[in-house]
C-alpha positions as CSV (number, residue, x, y, z in Angstrom):
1,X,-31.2,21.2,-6.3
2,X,-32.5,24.4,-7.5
3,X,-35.9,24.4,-9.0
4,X,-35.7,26.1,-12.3
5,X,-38.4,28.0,-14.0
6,X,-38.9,25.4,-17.0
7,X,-39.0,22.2,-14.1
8,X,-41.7,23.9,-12.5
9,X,-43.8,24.9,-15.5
10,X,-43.4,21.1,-16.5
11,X,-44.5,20.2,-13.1
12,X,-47.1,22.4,-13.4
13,X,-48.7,20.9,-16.4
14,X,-47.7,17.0,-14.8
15,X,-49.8,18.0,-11.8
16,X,-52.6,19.0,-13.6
17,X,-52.8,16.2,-16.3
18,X,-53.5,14.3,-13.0
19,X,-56.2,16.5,-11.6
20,X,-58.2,16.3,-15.0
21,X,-58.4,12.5,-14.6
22,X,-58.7,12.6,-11.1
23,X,-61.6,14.8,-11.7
24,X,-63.1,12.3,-14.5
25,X,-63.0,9.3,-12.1
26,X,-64.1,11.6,-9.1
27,X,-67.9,11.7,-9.9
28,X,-67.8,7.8,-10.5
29,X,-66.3,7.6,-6.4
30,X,-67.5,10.6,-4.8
31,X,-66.8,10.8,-1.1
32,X,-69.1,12.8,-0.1
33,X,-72.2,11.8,-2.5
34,X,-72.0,8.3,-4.1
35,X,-70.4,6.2,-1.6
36,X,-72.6,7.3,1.0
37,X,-75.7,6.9,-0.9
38,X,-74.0,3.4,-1.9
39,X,-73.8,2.7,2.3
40,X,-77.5,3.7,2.4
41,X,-78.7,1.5,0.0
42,X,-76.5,-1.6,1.6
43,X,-78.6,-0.9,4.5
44,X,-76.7,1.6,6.2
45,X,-77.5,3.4,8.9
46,X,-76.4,6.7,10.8
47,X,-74.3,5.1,12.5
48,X,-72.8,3.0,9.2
49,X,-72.6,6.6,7.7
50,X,-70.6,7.7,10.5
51,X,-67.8,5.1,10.5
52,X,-67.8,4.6,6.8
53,X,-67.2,8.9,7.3
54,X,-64.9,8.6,10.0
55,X,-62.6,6.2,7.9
56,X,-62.9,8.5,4.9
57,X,-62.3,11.9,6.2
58,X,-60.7,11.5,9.5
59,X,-59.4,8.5,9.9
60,X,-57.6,8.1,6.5
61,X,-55.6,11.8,8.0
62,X,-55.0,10.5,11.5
63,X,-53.4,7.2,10.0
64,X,-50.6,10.1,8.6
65,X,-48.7,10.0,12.2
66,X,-48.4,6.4,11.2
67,X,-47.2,7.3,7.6
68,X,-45.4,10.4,8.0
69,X,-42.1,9.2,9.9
70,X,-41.7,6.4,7.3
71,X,-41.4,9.0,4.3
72,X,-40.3,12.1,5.8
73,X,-36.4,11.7,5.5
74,X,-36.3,10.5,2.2
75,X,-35.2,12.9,-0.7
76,X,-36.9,11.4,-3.2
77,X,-40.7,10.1,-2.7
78,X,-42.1,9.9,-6.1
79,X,-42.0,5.9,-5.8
80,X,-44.2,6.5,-2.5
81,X,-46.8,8.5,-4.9
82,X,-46.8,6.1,-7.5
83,X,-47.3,3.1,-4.8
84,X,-50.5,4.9,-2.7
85,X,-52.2,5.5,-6.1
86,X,-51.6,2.5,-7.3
87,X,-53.6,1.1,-4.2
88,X,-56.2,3.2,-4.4
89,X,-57.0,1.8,-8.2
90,X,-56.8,-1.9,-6.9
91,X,-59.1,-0.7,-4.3
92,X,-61.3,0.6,-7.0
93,X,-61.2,-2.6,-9.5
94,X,-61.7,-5.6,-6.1
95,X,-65.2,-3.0,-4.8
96,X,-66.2,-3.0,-8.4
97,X,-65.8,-6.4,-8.8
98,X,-66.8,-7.4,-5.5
99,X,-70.4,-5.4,-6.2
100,X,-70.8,-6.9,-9.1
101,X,-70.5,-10.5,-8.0
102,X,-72.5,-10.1,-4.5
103,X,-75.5,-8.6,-7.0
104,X,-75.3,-11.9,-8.2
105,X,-75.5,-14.2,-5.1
106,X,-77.6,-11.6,-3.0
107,X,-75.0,-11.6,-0.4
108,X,-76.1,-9.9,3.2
109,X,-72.3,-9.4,4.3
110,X,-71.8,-6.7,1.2
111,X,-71.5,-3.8,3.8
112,X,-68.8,-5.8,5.3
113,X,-66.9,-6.6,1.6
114,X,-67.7,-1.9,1.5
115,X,-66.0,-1.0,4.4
116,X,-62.8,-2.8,3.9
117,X,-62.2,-1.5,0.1
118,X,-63.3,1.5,1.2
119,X,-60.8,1.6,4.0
120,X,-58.1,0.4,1.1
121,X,-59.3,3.6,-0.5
122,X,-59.1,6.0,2.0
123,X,-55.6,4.9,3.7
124,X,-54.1,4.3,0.6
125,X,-54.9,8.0,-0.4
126,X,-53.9,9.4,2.9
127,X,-50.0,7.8,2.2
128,X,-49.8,9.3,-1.0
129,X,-50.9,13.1,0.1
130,X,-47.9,13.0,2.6
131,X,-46.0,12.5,-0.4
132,X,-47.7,14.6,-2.9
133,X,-47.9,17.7,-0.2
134,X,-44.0,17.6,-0.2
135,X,-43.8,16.9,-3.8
136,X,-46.1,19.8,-4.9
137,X,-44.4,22.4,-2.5
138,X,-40.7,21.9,-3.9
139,X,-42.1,21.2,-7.1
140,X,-43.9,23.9,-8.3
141,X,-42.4,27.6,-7.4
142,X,-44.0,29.3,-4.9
143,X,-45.9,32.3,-6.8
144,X,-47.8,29.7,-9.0
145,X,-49.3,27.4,-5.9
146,X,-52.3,29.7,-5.2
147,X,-52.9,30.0,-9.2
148,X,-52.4,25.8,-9.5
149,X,-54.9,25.3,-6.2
150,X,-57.4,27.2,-8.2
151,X,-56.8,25.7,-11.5
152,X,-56.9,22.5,-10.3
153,X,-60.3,23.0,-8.7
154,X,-61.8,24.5,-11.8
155,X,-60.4,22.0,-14.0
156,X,-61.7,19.8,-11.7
157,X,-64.8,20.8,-11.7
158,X,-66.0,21.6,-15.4
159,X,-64.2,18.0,-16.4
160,X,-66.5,16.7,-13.4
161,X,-69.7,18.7,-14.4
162,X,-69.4,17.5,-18.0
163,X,-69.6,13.6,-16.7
164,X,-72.4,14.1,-13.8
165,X,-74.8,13.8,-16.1
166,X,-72.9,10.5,-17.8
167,X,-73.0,9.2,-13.6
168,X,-76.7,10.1,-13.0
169,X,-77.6,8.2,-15.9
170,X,-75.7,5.4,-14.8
171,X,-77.2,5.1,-11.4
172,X,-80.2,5.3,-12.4
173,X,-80.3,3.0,-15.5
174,X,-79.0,0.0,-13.3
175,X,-80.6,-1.5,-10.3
176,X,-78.5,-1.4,-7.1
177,X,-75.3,-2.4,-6.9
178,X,-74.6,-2.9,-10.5
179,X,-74.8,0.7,-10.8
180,X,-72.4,1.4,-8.3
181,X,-69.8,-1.6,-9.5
182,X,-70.1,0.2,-13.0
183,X,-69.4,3.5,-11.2
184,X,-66.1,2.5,-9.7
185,X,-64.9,0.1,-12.5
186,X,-65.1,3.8,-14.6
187,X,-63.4,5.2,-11.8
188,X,-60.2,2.9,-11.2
189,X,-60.1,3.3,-15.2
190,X,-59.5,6.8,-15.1
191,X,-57.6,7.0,-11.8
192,X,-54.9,4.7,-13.6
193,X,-54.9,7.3,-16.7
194,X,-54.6,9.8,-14.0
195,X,-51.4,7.9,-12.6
196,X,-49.7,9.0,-15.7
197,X,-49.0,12.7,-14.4
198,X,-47.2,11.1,-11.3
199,X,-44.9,9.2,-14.0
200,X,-44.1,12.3,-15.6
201,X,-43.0,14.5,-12.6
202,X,-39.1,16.0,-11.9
203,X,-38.6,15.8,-8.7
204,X,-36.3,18.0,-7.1
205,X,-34.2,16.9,-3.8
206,X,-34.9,18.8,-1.1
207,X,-32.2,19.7,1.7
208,X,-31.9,19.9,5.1
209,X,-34.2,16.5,5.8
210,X,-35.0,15.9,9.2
211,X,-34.8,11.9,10.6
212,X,-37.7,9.6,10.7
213,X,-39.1,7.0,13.2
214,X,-41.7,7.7,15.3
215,X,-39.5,8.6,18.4
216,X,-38.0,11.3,16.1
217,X,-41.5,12.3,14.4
218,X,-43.0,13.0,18.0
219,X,-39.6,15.0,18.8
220,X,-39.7,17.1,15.5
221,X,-43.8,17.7,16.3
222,X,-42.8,18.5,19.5
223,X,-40.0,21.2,18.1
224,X,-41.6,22.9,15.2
225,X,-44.8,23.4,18.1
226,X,-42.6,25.8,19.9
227,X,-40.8,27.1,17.2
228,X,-43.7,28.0,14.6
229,X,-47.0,29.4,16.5
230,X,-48.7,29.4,13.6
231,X,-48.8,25.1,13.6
232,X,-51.2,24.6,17.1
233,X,-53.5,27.8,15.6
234,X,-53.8,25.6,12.1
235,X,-54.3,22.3,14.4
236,X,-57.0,23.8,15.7
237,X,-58.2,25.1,12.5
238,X,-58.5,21.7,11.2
239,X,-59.6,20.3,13.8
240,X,-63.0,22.9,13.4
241,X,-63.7,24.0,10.2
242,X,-62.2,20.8,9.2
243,X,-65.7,18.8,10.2
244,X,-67.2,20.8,7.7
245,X,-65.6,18.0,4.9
246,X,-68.0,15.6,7.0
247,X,-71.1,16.9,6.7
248,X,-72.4,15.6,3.0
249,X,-72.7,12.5,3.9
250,X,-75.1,13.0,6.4
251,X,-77.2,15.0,4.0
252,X,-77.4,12.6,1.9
253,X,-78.3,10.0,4.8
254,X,-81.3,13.3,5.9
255,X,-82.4,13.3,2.4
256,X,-83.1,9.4,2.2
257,X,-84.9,9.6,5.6
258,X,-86.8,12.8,5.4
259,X,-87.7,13.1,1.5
260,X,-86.7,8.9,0.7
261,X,-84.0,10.0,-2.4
262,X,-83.4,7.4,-4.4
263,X,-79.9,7.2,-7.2
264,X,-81.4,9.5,-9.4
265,X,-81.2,12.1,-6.5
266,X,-77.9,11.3,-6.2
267,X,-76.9,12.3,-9.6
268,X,-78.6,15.4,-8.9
269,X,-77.0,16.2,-5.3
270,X,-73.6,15.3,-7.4
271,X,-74.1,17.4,-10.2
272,X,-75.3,20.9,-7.7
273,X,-72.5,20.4,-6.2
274,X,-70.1,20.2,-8.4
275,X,-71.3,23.8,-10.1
276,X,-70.3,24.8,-6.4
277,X,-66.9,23.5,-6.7
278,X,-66.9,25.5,-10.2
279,X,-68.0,28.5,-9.3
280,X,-66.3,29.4,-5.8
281,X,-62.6,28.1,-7.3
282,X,-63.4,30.4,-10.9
283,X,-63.9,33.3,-8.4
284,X,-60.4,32.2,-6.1
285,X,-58.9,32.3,-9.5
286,X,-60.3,35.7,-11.1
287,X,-58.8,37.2,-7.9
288,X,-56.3,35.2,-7.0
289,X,-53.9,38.4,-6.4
290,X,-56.5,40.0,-4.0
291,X,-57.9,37.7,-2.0
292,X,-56.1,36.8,0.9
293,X,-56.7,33.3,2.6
294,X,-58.0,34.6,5.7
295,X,-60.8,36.3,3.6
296,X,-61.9,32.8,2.2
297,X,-61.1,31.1,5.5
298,X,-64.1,33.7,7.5
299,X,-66.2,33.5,4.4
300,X,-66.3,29.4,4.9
301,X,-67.5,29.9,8.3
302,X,-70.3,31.8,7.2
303,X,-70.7,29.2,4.7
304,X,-71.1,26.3,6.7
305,X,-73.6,27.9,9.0
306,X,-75.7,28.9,6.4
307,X,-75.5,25.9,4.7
308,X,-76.5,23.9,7.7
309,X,-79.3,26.3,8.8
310,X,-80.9,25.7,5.5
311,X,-80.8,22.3,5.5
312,X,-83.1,22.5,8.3
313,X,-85.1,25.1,7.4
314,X,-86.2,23.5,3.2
315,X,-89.2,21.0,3.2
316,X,-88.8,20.5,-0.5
317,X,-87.2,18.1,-2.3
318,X,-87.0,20.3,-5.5
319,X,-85.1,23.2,-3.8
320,X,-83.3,21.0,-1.4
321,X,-81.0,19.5,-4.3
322,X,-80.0,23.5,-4.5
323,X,-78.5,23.2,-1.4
324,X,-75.9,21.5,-2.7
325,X,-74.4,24.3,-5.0
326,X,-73.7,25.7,-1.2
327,X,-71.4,22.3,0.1
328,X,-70.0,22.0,-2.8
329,X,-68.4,26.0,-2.2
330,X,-67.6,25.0,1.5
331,X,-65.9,21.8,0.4
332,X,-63.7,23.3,-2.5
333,X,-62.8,26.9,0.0
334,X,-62.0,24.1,2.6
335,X,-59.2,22.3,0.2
336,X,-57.8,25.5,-1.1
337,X,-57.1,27.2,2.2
338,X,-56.0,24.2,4.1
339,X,-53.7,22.9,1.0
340,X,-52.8,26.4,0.6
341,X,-51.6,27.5,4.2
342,X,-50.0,24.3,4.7
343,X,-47.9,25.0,2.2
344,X,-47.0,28.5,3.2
345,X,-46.6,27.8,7.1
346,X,-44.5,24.9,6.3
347,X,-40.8,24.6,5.0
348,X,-39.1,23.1,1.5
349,X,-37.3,20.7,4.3
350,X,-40.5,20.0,6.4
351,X,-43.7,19.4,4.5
352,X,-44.1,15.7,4.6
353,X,-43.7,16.1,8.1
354,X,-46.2,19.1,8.4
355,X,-48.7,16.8,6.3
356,X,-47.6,13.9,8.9
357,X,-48.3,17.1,11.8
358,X,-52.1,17.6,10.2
359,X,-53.2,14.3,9.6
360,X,-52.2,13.3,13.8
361,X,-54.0,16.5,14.4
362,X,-57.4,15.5,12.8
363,X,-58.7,14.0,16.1
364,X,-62.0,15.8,15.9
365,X,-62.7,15.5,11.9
366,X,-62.1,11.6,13.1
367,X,-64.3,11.4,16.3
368,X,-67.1,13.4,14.7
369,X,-68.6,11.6,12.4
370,X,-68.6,8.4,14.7
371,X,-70.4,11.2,17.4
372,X,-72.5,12.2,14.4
373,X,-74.2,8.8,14.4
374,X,-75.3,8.7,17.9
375,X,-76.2,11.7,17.8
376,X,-78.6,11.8,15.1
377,X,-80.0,8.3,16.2
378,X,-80.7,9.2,20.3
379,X,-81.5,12.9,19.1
380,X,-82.5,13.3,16.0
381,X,-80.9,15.5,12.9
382,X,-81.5,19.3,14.2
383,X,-79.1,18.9,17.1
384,X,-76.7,16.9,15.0
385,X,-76.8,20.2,12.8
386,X,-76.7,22.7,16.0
387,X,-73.7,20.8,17.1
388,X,-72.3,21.3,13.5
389,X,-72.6,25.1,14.0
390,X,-71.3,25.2,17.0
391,X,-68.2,23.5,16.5
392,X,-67.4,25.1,13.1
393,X,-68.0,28.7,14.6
394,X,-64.9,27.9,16.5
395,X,-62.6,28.0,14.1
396,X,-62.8,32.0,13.5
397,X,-60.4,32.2,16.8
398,X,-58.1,29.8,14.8
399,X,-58.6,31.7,11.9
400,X,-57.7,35.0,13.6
401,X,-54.5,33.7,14.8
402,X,-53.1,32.1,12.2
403,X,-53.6,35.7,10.2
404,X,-52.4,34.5,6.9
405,X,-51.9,37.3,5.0
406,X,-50.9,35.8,1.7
């Protein structure tokens, strides 16, 4: 089926009625700020922080191999995005719930009760981008992606700037958890409101579907590695910069230790970062037409060096929240590029599988953050930040071969 001008414009708009209430609930669950301050104030540790990241950023992608043959055959997989987000808000209600109650019998298993909804969360989410990648890309026509990637993220973030300060003054007007059960019960709210975009969606068929099963995933991998050089270059682009979606968490874990942040921090840490988000994505937007992605791919490098070097180099609690504004760019350049050249290096017939080819490719974004931890508790947090550096300098190889000129 042909997608027509007025489907994708429809599309379009669909998608993006579901980014604005994504972006609502997003402050009330954010990965990369609330629920690891939330892990901290269970009692964490580094090394809590480091599976609890490991299952949100790496893990949830490498549990795509497992996903990806199930779905990648099938024309039509809006009924595979409807059933992943519908997950992800039961996940939301049961850890609200759950938080609320345990406040009440001062429970000591709570990080237990965490780690499985959280899990819920972050699985749940990683089946229902392998369907909304392939969705997306025959969905909306291909000259409006960058401009939708961009919109989404500014959307995004002014809708998630004009509730940070609604989430601060949540976290800090309750003790722990309730605050955090009142955070997520906001959140699955709004997720479900978000779900409504998903219901309005045309999909289109797409042709030329390759056969699933695992036997036939590993054979199609195996295929479209030899046929398509640019696929190993981007597997090891994720599988660098791609670490760089890791590190927030263990800056929130540093601030705790080294300046003892409390909730209203996090609000803070949430709110700098989200003017990040903002600001990098207005600018992708403005010049959307002349900025290439290998442009924003080098200028995340640079980014995430910076970003780590000053984390090391600030004593102050007052201009460390600032620090922020920076991870919030490297996280928002990080899901515009990769979204992006996924989409441009894969095919109408082939996406769910390329998503399925990412996500089995994240072995390093998944082994990090569980590395991370030992790190930082044998060695301390400057060589967890060297090796940081290190790693994400590698990627500018990556970046020179994949040489996406679009």
């Amino acid at each position: 089926m042909t997608l027509s001008a007025n489907t994708s414009k429809h599309n379009f708009w669909a998608f993006l009625w579901h980014a604005g209430f994504l972006a609502f609930a997003q402050n009330f669950m954010d990965v990369d700020t609330v629920i690891p301050a939330m892990v901290v104030e269970a009692g964490g540790s580094a090394l809590h922080v480091g599976i609890m990241t490991s299952i949100m950023m790496g893990g949830a992608s490498f549990s795509q191999l497992l996903f990806a043959p199930l779905v990648s055959n099938v024309a039509f997989k809006k009924k595979y995005l409807l059933t992943g987000i519908n997950l992800r808000i039961i996940s939301l209600f049961a850890l609200a719930m759950i938080l609320y109650r345990l406040s009440l019998n001062h429970s000591s298993s709570i990080l237990v009760f965490i780690f499985i909804f959280i899990s819920l969360f972050s699985f749940s989410g990683a089946f229902t981008n392998i369907s909304y990648v392939d969705i997306i890309g025959k969905s909306i026509s291909s000259p409006k992606r960058k401009t939708f990637f961009s919109a989404k993220q500014i959307l995004g973030g002014l809708i998630v700037v004009s509730t940070a300060f609604l989430a601060k003054k949540i976290l800090s007007a309750y003790n722990y958890p309730v605050n955090f059960s009142v955070m997520f019960l906001i959140g699955a709210f709004s997720l479900l409101v978000a779900s409504g975009g998903f219901w309005k969606i045309r999909e289109t068929e797409a042709s030329g579907l390759q056969k699933s099963g695992a036997g036939n995933f590993l054979k199609n991998m195996a295929s479209e590695w030899k046929s398509n050089p640019k696929l190993k270059y981007f597997l090891g682009f994720i599988n660098t910069q791609g670490i760089a979606m890791s590190i927030l968490p263990f800056v929130i874990l540093y601030a705790k230790e080294t300046f003892h942040s409390g909730s209203a921090q996090t609000g803070l840490f949430l709110l700098f970062k989200v003017i990040g988000v903002v600001s990098v994505s207005l600018l992708v937007l403005i010049i959307t037409k002349k900025m290439k992605y290998n442009t924003m791919l080098f200028a995340n490098v640079l980014l995430s060096v910076i970003f780590s070097l000053s984390v090391l180099l600030v004593k102050d609690l007052m201009m460390f929240k600032y620090l922020f504004i920076l991870g919030g760019m490297i996280v928002s350049l990080y899901v515009i590029t990769m979204n992006g050249i996924l989409l441009e290096i894969s095919g109408t017939h082939n996406r769910a599988l390329y998503a399925g080819f990412a996500g089995a490719g994240s072995l390093l974004p998944t082994l990090f953050p569980l590395i991370s931890g030992s790190i930082i508790k044998h060695w301390g947090f400057p060589s967890f930040f060297i090796a940081f550096m290190l790693i994400v300098s590698l990627s500018v190889f990556f970046i020179h071969k994949i040489n996406c000129t679009k």
